[in-house]
Each structure stands twice: as C-alpha cells, then as structure tokens.
C-alpha positions in Angstrom: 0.0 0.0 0.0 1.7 3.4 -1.1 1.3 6.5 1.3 1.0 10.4 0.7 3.2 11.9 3.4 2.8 16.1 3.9 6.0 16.6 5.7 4.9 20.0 7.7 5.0 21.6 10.7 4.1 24.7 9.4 7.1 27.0 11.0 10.3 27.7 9.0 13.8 26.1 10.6 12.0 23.5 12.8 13.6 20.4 10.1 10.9 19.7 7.4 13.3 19.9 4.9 15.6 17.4 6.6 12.8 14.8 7.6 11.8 14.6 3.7 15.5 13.9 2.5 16.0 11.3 5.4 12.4 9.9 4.1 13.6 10.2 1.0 16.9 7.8 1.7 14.9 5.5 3.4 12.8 4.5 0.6 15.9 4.4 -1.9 18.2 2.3 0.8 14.9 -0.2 0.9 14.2 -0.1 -2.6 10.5 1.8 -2.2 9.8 3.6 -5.0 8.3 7.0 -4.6 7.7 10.7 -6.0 8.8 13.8 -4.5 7.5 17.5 -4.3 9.3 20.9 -3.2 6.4 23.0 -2.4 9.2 26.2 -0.9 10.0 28.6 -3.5 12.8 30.3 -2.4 15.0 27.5 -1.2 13.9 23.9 -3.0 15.8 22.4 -0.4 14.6 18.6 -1.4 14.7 19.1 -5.0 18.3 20.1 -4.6 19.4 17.0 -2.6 17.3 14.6 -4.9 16.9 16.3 -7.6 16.3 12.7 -9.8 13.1 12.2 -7.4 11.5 15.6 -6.7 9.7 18.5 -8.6 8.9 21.7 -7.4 5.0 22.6 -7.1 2.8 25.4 -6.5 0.9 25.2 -3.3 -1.6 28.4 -4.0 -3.2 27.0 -7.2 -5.5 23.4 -7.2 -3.6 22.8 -10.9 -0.5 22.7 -9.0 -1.2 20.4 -6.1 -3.6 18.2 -8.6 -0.2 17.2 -9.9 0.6 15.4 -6.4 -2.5 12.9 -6.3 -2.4 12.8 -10.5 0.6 10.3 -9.7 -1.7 7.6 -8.1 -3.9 8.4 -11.7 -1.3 8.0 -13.9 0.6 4.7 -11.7 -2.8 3.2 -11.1 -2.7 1.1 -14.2 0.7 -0.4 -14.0 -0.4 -1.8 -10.0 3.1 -0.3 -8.5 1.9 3.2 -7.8 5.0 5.0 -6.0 4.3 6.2 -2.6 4.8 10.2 -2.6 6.6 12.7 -0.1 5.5 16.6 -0.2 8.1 19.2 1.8 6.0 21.4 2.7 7.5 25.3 3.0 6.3 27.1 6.1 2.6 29.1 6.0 0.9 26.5 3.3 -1.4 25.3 5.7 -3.8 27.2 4.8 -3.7 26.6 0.8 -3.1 22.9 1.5 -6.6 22.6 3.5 -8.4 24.0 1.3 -7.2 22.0 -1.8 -7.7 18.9 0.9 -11.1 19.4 1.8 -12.4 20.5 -1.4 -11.2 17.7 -3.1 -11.8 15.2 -0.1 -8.7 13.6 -0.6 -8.1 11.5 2.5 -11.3 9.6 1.5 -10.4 9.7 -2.5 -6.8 7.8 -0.9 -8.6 5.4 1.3 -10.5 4.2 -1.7 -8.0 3.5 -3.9 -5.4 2.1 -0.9 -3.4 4.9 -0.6 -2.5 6.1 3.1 -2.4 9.4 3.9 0.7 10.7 6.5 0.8 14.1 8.1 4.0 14.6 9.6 3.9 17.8 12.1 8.1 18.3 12.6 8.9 20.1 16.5 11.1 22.3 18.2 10.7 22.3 21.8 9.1 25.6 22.2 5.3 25.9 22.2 4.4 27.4 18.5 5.1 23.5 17.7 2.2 22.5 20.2 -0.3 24.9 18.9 0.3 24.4 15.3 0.0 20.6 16.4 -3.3 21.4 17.4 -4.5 22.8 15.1 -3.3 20.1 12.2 -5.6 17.7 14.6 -8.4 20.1 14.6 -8.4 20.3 10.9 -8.6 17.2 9.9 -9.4 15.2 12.6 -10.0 11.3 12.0 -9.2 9.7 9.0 -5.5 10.2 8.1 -2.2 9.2 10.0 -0.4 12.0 12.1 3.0 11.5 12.6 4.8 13.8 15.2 8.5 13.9 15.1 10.5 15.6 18.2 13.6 17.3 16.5 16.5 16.8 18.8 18.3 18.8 16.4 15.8 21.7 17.9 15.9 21.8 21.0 16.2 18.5 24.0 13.7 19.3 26.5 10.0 18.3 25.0 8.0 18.3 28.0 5.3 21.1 26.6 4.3 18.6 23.6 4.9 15.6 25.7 2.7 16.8 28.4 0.1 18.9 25.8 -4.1 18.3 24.9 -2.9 18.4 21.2 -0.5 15.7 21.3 -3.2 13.4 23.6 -5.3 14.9 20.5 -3.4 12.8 17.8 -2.8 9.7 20.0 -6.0 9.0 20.5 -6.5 8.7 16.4 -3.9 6.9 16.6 -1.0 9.1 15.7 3.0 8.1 16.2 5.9 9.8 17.9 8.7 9.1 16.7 12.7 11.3 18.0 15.0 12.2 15.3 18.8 12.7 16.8 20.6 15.7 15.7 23.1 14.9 13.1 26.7 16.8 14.2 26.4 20.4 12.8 29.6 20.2 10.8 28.8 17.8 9.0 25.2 18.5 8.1 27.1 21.9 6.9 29.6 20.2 4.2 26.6 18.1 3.0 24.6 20.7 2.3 27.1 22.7 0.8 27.8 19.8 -1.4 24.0 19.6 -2.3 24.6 16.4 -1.6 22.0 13.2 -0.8 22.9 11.7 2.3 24.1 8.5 0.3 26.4 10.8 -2.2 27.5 12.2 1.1 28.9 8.8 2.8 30.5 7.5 -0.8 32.0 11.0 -2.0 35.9 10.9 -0.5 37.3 13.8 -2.1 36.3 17.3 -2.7 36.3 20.3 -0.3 33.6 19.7 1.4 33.9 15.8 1.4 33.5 14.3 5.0 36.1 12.3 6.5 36.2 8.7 7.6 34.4 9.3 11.2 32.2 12.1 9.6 31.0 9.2 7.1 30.7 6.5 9.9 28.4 9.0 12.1 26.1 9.7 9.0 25.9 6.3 8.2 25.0 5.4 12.4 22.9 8.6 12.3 21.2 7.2 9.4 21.0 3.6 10.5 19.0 5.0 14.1 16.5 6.7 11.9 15.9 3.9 9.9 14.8 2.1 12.7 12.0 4.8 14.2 10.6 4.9 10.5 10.2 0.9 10.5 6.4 1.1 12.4 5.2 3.7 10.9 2.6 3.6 7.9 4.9 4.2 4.8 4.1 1.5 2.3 
C-alpha cells in the first residue's frame, strides 16, 4: 500500500526539509519507489538534494497540487503506484486545507489504498504544540499523524509531551517518533555539497567531502533513523 506523506510543521527552521531527505533515503536504501514534491520557493531544499526524485509545485493553485494525487492516476494502471513525499514550505497550511477538503482527498486515498501521512516536525518551544493542534483540529479522524520531536531543535520536549494536542493525535492513533541531531559540521559540508545523504557517505574527495568518522556518524545517524521509520505507515 503506497502513502502520501505532507511533511509539515508549518514554522520555518523546525527540520521539514531534513525529515523529507531522510524519508527520501529510506525508501531508496529499501528499494520503495516513490515521488517527490518541493512546495518552498525560495529555497527547494529537497529538489536540490534529490533532484532525480523531486519536482517543485505550486501550493496556492489546485492545478498545482492536482499534480501530487495525478501520480496515483497515472501509476494506477501499471499496479506499482509510488508512494509520494511533499516538503512542505512554512505558512501553506492554509492553501493545502483548502485544496484537501475540497477535493476530499483522505477519503479519494482510502478508496483506492493509498495512506495518507501528516508529519507535524517540532522544536521544543510551544508554537510547535499549537500548530499541532491545530493540524488535529483540521482534519481530525481519517489520516495518519506523525509527530517527530527534532532533537536537532531543541532537547527538552515536556510542553508537547505533556500537551491536549499531542493526547489529540494519539487517540486517532497518531506516532511519535525522536529524530537525533546529526553533528552540525557535517550537516554543513553536505549541504554545501548539495549532496543526498548517500552521495555524502560515498564522495571521499572534494572540499567539502567528510572524513572517515564524519561518514561513519552519518551512516550510524542514518541507521538509528531507519529504525524509528520501520512502524510507521509508509508502504
């Protein structure tokens, strides 16, 4: 079964970006084929690290985000439909509900076996809780929610683990999942190399190529990850 998965959290810097290149990995290290989708104008962060997997798209328009469920259309035929991953800038909420509701697509997905994933990406302050709540409020039952503390933003999560809105999402049987903080230096020299994480652990030579250890602690970084992503509803 191939899954939709709206990698938000709705505030800029908080690791959306991040979460849909790890994502993005996953599937390729377990051979999972899937589409991707930049929806953040000024940066295309996940088209530049996979650029052979992701287009941009335009969130404000319906012909633009049409183009994200057109790829269970145009897959349905050949039975492998790829699962699909959407990086979703900061402030599209809004737009994205809309073009959601109207078009009832967490039903229009369930009907044709495709699960739907909201991923809501923390910090440890409390904008993250309220824009949690709000994700739940909007579309209550039906879809998966997916709540990821970013240890790379921040280490003390008592307000979400302690808050109404993530009770909210457990109850509809949400996940939590913790994503470690990968060392800042080397996170650095990958993105200056625009640079996939696997390009990053085979690429010995360059300026901004990691060293041995730099490789081995993306590669153990990469191997905890893996396993908090193995429950969870991807397809």
């Amino acid at each position: 079964m191939p899954s939709i998965n709206f990698i938000g959290g709705e505030k800029g810097g908080v690791g959306k970006s991040v979460v849909s290149r790890l994502l993005a990995q996953y599937f390729i290290d377990k051979g999972r084929a899937f589409t991707g989708f930049d929806t953040d104008r000024s940066h295309t962060s996940f088209t530049r690290f996979y650029a052979d997997y992701a287009a941009p798209v335009v969130v404000d328009t319906y012909e633009g985000l049409d183009h994200i469920a057109g790829v269970f259309e145009d897959d349905q035929s050949e039975g492998s439909a790829p699962s699909i991953i959407v990086d979703l800038a900061a402030q599209t909420a809004g737009p994205l509900a809309r073009w959601i509701k109207d078009s009832d697509l967490v039903s229009l997905m369930a009907s044709i076996g495709v699960t739907v994933n909201f991923w809501h990406i923390a910090d440890a302050g409390k904008d993250s809780v309220d824009l949690l709540d709000r994700l739940v409020a909007t579309y209550g039952a039906g879809p998966n929610y997916v709540v990821v503390k970013n240890l790379g933003r921040g280490n003390d999560f008592s307000l979400l683990e302690d808050s109404n809105a993530l009770k909210k999402a457990m109850a509809l049987g949400g996940y939590t999942i913790s994503l470690a903080q990968l060392h800042e230096a080397s996170m650095r020299k990958i993105d200056r190399q625009n640079a996939s994480f696997w390009s990053a652990i085979h690429t010995t030579s360059g300026p901004d190529a990691l060293g041995m250890l730099e490789r081995q602690r993306v590669k153990t970084w990469l191997k905890g990850a893996y396993a908090t992503l193995e429950d969870l509803p991807l397809g």
